[in-house]
C-alpha positions as CSV (number, residue, x, y, z in Angstrom):
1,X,77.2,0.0,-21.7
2,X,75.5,-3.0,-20.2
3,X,71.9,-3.2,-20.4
4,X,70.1,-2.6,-17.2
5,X,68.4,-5.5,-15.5
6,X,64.4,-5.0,-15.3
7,X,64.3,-5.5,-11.5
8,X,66.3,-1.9,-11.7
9,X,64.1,-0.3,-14.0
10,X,61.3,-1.4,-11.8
11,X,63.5,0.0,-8.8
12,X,64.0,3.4,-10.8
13,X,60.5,3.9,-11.6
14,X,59.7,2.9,-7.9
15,X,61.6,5.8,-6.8
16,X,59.9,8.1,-9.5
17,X,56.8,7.0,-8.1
18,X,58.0,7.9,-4.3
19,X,59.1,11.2,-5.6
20,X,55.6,12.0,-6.8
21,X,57.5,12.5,-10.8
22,X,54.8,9.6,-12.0
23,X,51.8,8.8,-11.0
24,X,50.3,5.2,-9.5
25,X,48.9,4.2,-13.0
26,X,51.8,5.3,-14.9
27,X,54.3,3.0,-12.6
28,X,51.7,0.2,-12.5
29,X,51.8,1.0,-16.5
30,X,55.7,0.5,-16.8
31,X,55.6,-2.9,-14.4
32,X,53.8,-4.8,-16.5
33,X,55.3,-3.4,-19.5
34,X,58.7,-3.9,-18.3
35,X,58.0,-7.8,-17.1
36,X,56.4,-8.3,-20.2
37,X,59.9,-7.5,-22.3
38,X,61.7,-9.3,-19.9
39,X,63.6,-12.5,-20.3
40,X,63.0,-15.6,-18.5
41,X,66.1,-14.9,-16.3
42,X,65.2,-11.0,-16.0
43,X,61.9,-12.4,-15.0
44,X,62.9,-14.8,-12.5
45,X,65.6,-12.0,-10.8
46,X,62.3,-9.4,-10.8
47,X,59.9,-11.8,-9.2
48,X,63.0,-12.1,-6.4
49,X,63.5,-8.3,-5.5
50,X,61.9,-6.2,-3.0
51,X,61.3,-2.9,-2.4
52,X,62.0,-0.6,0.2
53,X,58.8,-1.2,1.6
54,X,59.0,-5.8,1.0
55,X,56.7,-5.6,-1.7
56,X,57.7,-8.9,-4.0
57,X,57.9,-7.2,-7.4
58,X,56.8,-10.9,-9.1
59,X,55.2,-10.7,-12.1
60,X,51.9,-12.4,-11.1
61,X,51.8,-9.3,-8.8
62,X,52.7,-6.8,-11.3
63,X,50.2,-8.3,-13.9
64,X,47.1,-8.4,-11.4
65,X,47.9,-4.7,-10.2
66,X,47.9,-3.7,-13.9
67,X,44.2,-5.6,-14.6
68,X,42.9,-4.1,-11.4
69,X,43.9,-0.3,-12.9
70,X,42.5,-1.2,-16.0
71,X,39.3,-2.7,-14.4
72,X,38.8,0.4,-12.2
73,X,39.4,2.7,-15.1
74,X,36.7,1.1,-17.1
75,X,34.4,1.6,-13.8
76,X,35.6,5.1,-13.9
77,X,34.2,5.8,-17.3
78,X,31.1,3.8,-16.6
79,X,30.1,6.0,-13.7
80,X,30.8,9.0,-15.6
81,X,28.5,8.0,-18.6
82,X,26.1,6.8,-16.5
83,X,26.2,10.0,-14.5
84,X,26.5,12.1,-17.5
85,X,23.0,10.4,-18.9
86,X,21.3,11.0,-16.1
87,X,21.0,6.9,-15.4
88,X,20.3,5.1,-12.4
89,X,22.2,1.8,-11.4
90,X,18.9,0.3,-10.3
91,X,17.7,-1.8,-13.0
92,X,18.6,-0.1,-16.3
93,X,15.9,2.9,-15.7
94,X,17.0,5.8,-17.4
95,X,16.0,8.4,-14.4
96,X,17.6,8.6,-11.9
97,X,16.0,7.9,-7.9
98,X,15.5,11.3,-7.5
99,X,14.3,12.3,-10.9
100,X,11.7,9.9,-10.5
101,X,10.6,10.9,-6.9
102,X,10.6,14.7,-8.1
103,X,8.5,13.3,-11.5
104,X,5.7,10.9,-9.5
105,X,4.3,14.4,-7.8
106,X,3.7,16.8,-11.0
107,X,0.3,15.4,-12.5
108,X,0.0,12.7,-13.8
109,X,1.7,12.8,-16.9
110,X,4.2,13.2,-14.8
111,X,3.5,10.4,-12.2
112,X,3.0,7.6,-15.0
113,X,6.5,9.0,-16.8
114,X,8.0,8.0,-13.2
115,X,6.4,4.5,-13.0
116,X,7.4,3.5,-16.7
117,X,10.8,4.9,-17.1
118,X,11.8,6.0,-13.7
119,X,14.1,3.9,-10.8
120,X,11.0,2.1,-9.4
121,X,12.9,0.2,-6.4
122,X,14.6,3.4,-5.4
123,X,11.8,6.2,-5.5
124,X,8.9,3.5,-4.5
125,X,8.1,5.8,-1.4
126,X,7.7,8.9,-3.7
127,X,5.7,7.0,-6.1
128,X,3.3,5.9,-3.8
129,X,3.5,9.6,-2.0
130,X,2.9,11.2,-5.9
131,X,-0.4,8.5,-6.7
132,X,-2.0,8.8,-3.2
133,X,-1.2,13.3,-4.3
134,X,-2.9,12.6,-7.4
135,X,-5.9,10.5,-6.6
136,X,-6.8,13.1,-3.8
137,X,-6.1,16.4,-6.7
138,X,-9.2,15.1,-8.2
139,X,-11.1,15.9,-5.4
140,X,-10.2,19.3,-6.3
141,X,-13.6,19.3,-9.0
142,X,-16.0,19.4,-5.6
143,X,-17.9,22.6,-6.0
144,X,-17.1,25.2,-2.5
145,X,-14.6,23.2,-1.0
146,X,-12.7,22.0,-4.4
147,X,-10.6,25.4,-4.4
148,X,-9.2,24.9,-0.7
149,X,-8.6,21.5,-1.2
150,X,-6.7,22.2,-4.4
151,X,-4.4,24.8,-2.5
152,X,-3.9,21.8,0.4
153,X,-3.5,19.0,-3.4
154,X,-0.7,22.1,-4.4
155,X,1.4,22.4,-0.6
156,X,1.6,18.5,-0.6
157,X,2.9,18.6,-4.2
158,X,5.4,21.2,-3.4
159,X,6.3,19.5,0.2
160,X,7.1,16.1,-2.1
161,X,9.0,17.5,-4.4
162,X,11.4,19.4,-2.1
163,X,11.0,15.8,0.0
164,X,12.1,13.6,-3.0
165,X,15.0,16.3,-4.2
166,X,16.5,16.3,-1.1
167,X,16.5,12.4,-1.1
168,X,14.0,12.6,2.3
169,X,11.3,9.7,2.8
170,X,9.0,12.0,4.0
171,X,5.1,11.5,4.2
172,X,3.0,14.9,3.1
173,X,0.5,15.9,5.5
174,X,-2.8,14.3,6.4
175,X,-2.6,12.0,3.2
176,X,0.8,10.3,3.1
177,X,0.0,7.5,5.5
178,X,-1.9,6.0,2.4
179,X,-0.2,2.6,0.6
180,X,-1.0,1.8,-2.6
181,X,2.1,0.8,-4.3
């Protein structure tokens, strides 16, 4: 029996493909792996055949489809670390936007854990909202009107954390037209 050519093997897995029996990567897989074994001859006749849909099966094509599946699979497993860590893509902080906008409001131990190891580009509005929250919560010392002020310090704490979880650049009442950072 006469070995098949690789433009037909190509052709068969094609159809496979069509057929849903193999996925994308798994026919991009066999291309390259098929041009690869083939002979300079087998190669040429490849490069030369179409598809039912006039793609050139060539083997500059094959090979470049191939690096773009392994390139995107590499992405892929990036993203999924990354996102698995808890990391940012800003900068190489290792909390994410919203972590540090939730972080910059709760004291500040919590504010300066934002500024130094937070997304500082990304949550810059919630920083700024958590230090202006923070400067004004030592107000709350005042003797008579410390205790109301502490309940307002505690709503605009509250209001910025459910701001900064929900990804909103929203200013807390009376106080969050202040810039610092």
């Amino acid at each position: 029996m006469a070995q098949r050519s690789g433009a037909e093997r190509i052709r068969e897995y094609k159809q496979l493909l069509d057929e849903g029996m193999i996925t994308p990567e798994e026919f991009e897989a066999k291309k390259a792996q098929i041009l690869s074994e083939a002979e300079p001859a087998e190669s040429a006749e490849a490069e030369k055949a179409e598809s039912s849909e006039g793609n050139v099966f060539s083997g500059h094509y094959f090979q470049d489809k191939a690096n773009k599946a392994n390139e995107d699979q590499k992405g892929q497993e990036g993203q999924a670390q990354q996102q698995y860590t808890g990391g940012s893509t800003a900068g190489g902080s290792s909390l994410s936007t919203k972590a540090t906008g939730v972080l910059a409001y709760l004291t500040w131990i919590g504010f300066l854990v934002a500024y130094f190891a937070g997304d500082r580009q990304g949550a810059r509005f919630h920083l700024n909202q958590g230090l202006v929250v923070n400067l004004f919560g030592l107000l709350t010392g005042i003797p008579l009107i410390g205790k109301l002020w502490g309940i307002f310090i505690l709503v605009c704490m509250i209001l910025g954390v459910l701001n900064a979880s929900n990804g909103v650049n929203k200013e807390v009442p009376l106080i969050g037209g202040i810039h610092l950072l």
